[in-house]
mmCIF file as Biopython writes it, N, C-alpha, C and O atoms, coordinates in Angstrom:
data_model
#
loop_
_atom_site.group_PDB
_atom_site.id
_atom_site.type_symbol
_atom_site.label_atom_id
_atom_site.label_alt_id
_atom_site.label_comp_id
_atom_site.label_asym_id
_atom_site.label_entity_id
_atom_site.label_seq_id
_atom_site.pdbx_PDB_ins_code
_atom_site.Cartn_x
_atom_site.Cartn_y
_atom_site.Cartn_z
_atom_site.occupancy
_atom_site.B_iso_or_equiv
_atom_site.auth_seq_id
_atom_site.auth_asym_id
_atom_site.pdbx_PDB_model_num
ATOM 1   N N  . UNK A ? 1  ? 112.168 117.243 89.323  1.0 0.0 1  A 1 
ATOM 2   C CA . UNK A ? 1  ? 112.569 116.229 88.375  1.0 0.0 1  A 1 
ATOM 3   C C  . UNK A ? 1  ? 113.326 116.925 87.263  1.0 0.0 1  A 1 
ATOM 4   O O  . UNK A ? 1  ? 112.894 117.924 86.688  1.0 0.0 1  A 1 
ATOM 5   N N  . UNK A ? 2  ? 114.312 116.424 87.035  1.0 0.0 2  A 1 
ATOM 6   C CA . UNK A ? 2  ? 115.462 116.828 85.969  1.0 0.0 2  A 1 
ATOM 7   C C  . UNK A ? 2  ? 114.894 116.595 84.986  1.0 0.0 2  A 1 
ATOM 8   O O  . UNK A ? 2  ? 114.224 115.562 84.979  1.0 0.0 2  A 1 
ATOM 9   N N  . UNK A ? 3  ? 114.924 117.488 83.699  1.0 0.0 3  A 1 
ATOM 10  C CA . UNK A ? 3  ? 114.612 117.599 82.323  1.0 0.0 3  A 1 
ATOM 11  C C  . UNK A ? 3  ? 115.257 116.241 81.293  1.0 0.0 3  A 1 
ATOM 12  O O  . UNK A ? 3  ? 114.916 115.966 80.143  1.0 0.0 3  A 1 
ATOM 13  N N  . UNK A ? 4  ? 115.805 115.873 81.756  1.0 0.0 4  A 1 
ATOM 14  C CA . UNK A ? 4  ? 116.587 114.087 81.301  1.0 0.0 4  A 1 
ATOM 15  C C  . UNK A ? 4  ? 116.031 113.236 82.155  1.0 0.0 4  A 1 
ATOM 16  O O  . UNK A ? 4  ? 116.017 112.076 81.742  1.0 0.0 4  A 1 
ATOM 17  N N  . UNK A ? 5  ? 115.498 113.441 83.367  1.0 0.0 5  A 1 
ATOM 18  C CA . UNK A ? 5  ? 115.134 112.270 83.638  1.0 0.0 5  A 1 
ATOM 19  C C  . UNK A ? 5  ? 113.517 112.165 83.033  1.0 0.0 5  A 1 
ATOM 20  O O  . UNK A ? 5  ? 112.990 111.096 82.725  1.0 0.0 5  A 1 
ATOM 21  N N  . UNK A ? 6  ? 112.758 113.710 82.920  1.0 0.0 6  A 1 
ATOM 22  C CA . UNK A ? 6  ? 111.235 113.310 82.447  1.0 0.0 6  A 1 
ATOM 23  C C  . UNK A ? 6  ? 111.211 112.508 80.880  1.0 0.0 6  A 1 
ATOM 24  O O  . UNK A ? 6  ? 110.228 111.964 80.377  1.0 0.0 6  A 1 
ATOM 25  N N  . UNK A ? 7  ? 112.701 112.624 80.245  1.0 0.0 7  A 1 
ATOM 26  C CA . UNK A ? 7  ? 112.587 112.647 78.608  1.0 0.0 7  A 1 
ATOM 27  C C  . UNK A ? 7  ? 112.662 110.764 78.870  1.0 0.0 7  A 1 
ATOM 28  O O  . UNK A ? 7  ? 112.216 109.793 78.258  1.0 0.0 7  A 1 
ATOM 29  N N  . UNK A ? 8  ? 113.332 110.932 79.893  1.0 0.0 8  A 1 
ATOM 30  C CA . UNK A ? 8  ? 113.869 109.496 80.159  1.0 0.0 8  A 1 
ATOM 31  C C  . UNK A ? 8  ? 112.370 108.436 80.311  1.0 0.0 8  A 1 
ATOM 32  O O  . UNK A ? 8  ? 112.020 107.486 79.610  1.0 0.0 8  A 1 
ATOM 33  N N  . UNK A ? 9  ? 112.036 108.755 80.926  1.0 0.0 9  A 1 
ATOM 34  C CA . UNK A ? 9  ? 110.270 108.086 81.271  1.0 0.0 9  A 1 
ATOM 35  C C  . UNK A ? 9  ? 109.580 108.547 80.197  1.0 0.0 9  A 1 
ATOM 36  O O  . UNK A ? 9  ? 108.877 107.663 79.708  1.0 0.0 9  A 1 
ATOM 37  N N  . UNK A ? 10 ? 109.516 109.547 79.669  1.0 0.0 10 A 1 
ATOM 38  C CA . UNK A ? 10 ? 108.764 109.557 78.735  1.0 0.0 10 A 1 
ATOM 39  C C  . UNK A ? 10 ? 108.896 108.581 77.129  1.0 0.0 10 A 1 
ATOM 40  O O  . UNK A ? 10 ? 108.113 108.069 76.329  1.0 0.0 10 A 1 
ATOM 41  N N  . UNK A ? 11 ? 109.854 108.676 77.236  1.0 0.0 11 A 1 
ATOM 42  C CA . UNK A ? 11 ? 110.458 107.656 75.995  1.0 0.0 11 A 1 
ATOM 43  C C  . UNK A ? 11 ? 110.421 106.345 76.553  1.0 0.0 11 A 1 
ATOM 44  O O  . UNK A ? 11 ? 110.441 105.498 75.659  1.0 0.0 11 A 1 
ATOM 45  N N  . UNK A ? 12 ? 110.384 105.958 77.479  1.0 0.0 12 A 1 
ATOM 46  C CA . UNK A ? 12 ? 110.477 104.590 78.080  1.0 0.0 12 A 1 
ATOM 47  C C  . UNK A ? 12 ? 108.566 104.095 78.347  1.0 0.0 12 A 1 
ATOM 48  O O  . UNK A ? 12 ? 108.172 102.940 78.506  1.0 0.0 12 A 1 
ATOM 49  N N  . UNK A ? 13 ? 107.731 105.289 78.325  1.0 0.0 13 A 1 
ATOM 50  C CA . UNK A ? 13 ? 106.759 104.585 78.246  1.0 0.0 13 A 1 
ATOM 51  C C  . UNK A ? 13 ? 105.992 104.999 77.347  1.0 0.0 13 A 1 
ATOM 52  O O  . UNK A ? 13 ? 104.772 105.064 77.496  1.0 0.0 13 A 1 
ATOM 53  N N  . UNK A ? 14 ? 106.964 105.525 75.692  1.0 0.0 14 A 1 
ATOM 54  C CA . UNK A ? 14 ? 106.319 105.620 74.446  1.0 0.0 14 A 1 
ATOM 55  C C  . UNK A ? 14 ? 106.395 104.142 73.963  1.0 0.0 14 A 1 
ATOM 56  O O  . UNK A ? 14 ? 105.605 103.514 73.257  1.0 0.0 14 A 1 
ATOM 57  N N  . UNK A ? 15 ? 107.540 103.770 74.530  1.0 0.0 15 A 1 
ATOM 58  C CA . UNK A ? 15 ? 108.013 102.350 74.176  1.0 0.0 15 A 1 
ATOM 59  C C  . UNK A ? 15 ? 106.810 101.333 74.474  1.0 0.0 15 A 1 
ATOM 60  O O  . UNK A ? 15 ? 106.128 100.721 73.652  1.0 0.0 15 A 1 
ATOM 61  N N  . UNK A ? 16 ? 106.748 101.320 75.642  1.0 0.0 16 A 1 
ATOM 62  C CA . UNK A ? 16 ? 105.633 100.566 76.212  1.0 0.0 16 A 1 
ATOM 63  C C  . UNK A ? 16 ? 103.933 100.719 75.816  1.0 0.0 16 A 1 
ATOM 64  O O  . UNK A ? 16 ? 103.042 99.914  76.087  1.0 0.0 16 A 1 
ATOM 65  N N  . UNK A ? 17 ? 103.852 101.665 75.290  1.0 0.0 17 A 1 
ATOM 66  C CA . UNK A ? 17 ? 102.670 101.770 74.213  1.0 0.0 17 A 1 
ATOM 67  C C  . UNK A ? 17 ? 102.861 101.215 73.048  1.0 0.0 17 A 1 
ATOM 68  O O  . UNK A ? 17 ? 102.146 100.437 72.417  1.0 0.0 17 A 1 
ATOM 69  N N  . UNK A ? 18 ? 104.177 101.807 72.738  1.0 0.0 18 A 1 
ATOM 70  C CA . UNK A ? 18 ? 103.905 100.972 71.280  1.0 0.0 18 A 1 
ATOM 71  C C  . UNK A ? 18 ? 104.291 99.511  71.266  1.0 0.0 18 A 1 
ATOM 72  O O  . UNK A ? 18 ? 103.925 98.658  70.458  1.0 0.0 18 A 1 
ATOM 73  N N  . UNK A ? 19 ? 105.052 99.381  72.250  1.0 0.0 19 A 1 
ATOM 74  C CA . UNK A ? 19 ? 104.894 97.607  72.426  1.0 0.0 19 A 1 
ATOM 75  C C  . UNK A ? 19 ? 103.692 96.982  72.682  1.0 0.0 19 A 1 
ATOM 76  O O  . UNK A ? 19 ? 103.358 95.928  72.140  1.0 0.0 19 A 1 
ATOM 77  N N  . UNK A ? 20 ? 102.987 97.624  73.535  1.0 0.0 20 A 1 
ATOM 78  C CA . UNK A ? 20 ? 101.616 97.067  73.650  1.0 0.0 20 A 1 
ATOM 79  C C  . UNK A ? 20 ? 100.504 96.600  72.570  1.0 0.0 20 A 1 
ATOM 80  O O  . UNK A ? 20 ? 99.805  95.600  72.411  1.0 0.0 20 A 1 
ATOM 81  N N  . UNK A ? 21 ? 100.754 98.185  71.726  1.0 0.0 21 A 1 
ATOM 82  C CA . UNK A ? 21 ? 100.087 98.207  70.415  1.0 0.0 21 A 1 
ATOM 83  C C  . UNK A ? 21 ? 100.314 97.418  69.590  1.0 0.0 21 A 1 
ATOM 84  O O  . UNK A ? 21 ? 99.432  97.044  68.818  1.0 0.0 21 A 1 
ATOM 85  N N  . UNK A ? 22 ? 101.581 96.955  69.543  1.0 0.0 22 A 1 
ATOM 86  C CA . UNK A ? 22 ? 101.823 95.307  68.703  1.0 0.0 22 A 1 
ATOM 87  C C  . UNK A ? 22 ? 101.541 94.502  68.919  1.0 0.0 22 A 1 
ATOM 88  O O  . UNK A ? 22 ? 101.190 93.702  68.051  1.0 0.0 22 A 1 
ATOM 89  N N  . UNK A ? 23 ? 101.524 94.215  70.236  1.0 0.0 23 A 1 
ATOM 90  C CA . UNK A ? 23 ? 101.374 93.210  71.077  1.0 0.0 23 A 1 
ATOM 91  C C  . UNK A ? 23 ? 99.194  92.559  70.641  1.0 0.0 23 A 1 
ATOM 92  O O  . UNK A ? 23 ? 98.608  91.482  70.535  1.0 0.0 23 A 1 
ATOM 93  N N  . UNK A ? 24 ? 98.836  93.991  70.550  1.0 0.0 24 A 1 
ATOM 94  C CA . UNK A ? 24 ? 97.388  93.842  70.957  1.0 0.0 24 A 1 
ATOM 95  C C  . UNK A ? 24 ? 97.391  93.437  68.787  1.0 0.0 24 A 1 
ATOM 96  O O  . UNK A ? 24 ? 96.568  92.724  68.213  1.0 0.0 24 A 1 
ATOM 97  N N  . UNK A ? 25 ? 98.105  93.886  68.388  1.0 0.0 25 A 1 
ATOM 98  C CA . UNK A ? 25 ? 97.665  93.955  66.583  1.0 0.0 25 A 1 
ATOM 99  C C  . UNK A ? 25 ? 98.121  92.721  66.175  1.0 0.0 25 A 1 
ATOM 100 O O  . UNK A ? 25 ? 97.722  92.395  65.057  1.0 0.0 25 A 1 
ATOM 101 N N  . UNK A ? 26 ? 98.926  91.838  66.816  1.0 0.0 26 A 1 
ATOM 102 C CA . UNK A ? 26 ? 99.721  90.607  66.071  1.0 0.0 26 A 1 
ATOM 103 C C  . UNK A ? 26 ? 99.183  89.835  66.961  1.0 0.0 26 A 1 
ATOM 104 O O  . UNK A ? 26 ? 99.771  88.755  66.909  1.0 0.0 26 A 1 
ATOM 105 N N  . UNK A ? 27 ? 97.739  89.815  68.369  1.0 0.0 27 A 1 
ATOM 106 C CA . UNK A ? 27 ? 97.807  88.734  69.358  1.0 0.0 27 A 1 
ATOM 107 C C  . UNK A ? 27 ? 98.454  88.018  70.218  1.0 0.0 27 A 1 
ATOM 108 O O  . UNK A ? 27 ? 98.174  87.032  70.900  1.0 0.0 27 A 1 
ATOM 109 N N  . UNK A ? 28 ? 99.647  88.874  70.035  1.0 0.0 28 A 1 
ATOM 110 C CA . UNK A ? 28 ? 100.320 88.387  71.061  1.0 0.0 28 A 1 
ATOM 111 C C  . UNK A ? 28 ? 100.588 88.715  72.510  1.0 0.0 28 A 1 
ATOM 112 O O  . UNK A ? 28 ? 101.595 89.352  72.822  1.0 0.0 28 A 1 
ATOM 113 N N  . UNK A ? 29 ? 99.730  88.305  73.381  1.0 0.0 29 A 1 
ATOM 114 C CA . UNK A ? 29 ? 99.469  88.543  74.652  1.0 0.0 29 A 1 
ATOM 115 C C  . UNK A ? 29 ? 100.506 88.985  75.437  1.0 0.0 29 A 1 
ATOM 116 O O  . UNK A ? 29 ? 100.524 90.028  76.089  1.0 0.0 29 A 1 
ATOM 117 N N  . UNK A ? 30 ? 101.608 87.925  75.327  1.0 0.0 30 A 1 
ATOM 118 C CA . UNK A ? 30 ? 102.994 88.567  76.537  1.0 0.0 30 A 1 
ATOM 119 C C  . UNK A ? 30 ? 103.531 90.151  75.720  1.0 0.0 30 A 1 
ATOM 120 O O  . UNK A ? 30 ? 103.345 91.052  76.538  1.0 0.0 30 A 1 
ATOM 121 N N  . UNK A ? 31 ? 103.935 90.540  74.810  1.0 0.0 31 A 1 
ATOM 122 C CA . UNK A ? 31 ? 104.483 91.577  74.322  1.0 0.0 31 A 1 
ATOM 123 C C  . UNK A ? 31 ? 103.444 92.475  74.786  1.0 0.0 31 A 1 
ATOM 124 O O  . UNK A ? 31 ? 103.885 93.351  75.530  1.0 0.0 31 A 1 
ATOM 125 N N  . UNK A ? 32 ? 101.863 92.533  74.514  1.0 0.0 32 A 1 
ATOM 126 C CA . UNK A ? 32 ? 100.882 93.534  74.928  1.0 0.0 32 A 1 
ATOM 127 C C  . UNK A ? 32 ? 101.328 94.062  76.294  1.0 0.0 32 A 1 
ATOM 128 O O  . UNK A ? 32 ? 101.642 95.222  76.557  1.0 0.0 32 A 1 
ATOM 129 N N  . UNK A ? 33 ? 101.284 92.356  77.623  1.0 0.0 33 A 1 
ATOM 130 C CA . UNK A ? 33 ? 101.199 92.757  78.959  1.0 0.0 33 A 1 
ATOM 131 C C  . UNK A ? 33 ? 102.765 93.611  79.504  1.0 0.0 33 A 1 
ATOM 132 O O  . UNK A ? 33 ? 102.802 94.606  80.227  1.0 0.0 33 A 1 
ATOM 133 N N  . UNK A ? 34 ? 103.768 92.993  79.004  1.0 0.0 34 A 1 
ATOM 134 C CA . UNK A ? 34 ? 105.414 94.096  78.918  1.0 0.0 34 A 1 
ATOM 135 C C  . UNK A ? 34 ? 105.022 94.939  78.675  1.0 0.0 34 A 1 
ATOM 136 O O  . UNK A ? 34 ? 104.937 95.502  79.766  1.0 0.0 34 A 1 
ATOM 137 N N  . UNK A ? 35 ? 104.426 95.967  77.544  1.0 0.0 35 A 1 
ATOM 138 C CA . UNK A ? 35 ? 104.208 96.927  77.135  1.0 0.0 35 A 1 
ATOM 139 C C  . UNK A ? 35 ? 103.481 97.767  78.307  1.0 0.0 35 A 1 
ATOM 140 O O  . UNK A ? 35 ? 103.678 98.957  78.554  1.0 0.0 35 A 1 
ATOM 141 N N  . UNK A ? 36 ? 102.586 96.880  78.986  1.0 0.0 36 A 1 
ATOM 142 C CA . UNK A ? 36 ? 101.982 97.480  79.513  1.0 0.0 36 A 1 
ATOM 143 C C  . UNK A ? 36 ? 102.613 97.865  80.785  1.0 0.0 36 A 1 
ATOM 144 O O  . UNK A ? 36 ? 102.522 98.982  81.294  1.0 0.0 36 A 1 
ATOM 145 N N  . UNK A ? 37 ? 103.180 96.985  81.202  1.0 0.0 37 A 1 
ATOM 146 C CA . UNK A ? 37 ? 104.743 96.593  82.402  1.0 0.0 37 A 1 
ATOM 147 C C  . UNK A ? 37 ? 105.392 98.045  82.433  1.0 0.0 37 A 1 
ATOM 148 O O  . UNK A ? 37 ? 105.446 98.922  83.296  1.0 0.0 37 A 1 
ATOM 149 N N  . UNK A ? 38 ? 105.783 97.951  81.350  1.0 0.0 38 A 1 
ATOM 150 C CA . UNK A ? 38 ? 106.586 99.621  80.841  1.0 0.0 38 A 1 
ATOM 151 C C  . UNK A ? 38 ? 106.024 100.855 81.398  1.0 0.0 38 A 1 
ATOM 152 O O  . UNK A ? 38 ? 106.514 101.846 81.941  1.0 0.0 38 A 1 
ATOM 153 N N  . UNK A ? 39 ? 105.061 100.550 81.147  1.0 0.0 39 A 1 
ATOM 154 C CA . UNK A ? 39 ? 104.521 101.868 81.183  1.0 0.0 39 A 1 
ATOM 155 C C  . UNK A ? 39 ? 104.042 102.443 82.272  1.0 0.0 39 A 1 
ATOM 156 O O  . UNK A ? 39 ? 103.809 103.640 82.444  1.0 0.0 39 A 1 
ATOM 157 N N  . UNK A ? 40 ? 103.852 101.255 83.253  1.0 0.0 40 A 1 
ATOM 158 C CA . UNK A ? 40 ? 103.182 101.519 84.759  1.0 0.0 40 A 1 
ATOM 159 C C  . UNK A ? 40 ? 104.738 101.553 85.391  1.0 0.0 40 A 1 
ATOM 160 O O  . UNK A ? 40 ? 104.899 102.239 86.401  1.0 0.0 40 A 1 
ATOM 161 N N  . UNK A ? 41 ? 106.130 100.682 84.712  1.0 0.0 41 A 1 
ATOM 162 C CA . UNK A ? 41 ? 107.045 101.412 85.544  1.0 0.0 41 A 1 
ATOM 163 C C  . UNK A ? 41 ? 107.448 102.465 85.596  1.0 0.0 41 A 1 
ATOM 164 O O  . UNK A ? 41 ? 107.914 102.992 86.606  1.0 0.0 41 A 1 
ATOM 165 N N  . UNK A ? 42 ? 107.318 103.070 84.269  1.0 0.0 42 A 1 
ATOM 166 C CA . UNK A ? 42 ? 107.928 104.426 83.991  1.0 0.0 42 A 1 
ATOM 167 C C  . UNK A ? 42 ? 106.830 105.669 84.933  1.0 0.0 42 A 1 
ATOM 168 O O  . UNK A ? 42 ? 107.351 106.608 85.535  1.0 0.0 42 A 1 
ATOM 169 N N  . UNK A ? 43 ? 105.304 105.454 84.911  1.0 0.0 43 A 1 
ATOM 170 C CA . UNK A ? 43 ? 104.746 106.151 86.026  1.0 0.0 43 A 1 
ATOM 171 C C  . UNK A ? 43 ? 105.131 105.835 87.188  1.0 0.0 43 A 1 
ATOM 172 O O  . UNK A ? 43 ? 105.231 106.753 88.002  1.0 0.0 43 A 1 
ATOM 173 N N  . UNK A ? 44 ? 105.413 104.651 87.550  1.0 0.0 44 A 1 
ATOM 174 C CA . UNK A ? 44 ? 105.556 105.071 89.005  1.0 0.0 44 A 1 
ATOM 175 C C  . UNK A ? 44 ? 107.430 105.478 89.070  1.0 0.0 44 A 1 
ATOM 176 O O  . UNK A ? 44 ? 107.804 105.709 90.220  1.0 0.0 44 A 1 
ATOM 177 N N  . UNK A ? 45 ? 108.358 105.556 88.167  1.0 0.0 45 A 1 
ATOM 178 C CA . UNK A ? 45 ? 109.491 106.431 88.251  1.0 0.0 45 A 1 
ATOM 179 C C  . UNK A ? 45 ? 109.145 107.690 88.501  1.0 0.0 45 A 1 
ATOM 180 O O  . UNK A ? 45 ? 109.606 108.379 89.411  1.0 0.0 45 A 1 
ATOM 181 N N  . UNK A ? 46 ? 107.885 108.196 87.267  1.0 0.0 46 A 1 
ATOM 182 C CA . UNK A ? 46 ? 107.908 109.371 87.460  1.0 0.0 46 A 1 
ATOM 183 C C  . UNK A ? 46 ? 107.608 110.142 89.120  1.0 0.0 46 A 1 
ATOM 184 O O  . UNK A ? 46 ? 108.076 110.985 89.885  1.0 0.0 46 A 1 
ATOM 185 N N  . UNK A ? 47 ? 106.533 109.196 88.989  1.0 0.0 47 A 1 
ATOM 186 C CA . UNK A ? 47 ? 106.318 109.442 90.320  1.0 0.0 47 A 1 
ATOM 187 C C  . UNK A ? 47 ? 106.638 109.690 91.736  1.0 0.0 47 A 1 
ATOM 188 O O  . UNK A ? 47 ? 106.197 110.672 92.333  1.0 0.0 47 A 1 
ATOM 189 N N  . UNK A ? 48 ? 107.452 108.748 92.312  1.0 0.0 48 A 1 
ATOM 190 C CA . UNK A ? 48 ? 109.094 108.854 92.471  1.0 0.0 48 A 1 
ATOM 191 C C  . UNK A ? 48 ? 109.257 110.253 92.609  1.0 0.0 48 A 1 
ATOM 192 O O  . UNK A ? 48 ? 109.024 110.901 93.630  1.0 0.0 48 A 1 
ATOM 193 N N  . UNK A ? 49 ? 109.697 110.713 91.454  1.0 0.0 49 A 1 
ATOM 194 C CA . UNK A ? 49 ? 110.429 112.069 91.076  1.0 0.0 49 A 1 
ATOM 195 C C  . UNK A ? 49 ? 110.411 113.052 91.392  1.0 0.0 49 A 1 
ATOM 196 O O  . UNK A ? 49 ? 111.206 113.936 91.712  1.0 0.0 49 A 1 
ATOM 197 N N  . UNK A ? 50 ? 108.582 112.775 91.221  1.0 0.0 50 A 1 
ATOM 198 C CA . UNK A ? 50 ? 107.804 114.192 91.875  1.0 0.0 50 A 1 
ATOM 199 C C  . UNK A ? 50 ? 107.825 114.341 93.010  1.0 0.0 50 A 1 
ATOM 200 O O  . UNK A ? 50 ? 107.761 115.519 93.360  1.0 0.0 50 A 1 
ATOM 201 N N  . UNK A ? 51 ? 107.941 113.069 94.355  1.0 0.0 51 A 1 
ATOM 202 C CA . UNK A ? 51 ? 107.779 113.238 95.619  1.0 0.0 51 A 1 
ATOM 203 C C  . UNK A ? 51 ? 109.219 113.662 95.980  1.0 0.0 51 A 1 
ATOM 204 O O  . UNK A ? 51 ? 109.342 114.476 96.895  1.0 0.0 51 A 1 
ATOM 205 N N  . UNK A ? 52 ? 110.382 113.170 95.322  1.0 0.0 52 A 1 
ATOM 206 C CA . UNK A ? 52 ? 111.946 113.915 95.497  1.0 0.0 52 A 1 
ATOM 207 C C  . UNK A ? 52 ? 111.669 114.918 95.498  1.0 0.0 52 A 1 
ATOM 208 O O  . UNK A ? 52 ? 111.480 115.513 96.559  1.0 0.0 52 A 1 
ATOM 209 N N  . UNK A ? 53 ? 111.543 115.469 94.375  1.0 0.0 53 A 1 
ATOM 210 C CA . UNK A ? 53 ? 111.056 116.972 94.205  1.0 0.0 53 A 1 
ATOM 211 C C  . UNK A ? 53 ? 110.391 118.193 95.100  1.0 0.0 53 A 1 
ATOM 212 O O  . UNK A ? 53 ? 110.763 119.331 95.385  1.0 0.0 53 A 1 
ATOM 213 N N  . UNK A ? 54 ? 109.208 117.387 95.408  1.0 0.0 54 A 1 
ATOM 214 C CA . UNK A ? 54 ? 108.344 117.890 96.408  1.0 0.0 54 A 1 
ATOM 215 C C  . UNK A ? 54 ? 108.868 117.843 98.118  1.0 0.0 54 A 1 
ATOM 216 O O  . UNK A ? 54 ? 108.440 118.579 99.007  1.0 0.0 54 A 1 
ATOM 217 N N  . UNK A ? 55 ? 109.925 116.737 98.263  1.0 0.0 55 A 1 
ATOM 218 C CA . UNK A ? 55 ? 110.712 116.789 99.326  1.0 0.0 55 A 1 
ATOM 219 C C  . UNK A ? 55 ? 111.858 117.980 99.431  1.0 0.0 55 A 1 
ATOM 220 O O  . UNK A ? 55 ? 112.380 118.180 100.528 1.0 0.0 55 A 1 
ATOM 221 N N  . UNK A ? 56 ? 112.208 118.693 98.390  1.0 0.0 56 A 1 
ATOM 222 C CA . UNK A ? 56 ? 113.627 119.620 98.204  1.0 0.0 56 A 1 
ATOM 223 C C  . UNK A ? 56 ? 112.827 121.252 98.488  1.0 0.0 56 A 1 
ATOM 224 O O  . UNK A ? 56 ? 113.389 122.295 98.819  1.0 0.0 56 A 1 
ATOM 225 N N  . UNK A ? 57 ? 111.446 121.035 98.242  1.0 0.0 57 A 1 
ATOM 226 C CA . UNK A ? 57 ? 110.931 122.414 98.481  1.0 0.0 57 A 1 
ATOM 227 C C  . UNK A ? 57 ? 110.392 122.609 99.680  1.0 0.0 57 A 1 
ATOM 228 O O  . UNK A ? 57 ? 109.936 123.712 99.980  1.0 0.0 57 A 1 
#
């Protein structure tokens, strides 16, 4: 996995925490569950990544 693509997921599911975290502080249910959306996509990108990866070696 390329050093831009981990920064890439990683920032994409800082996002999704802290959307969540609003989501859960203001009650608002749909922004929490996106947040949470985020964050399980950006693992399974990462994830992804690692099996590319693990396919090249």
């Amino acid at each position: 996995m390329g050093t831009e693509d981990k920064m890439r997921n990683m920032a994409e599911k800082a996002g999704g925490k802290a959307k969540e975290a609003v989501g859960r502080a203001t009650g608002d249910r749909s922004t929490e569950l996106k947040g949470k959306g985020e964050q399980v996509k950006s693992d399974l990108k990462q994830a992804g990544e690692k099996i590319k990866d693990a396919g090249k070696h």
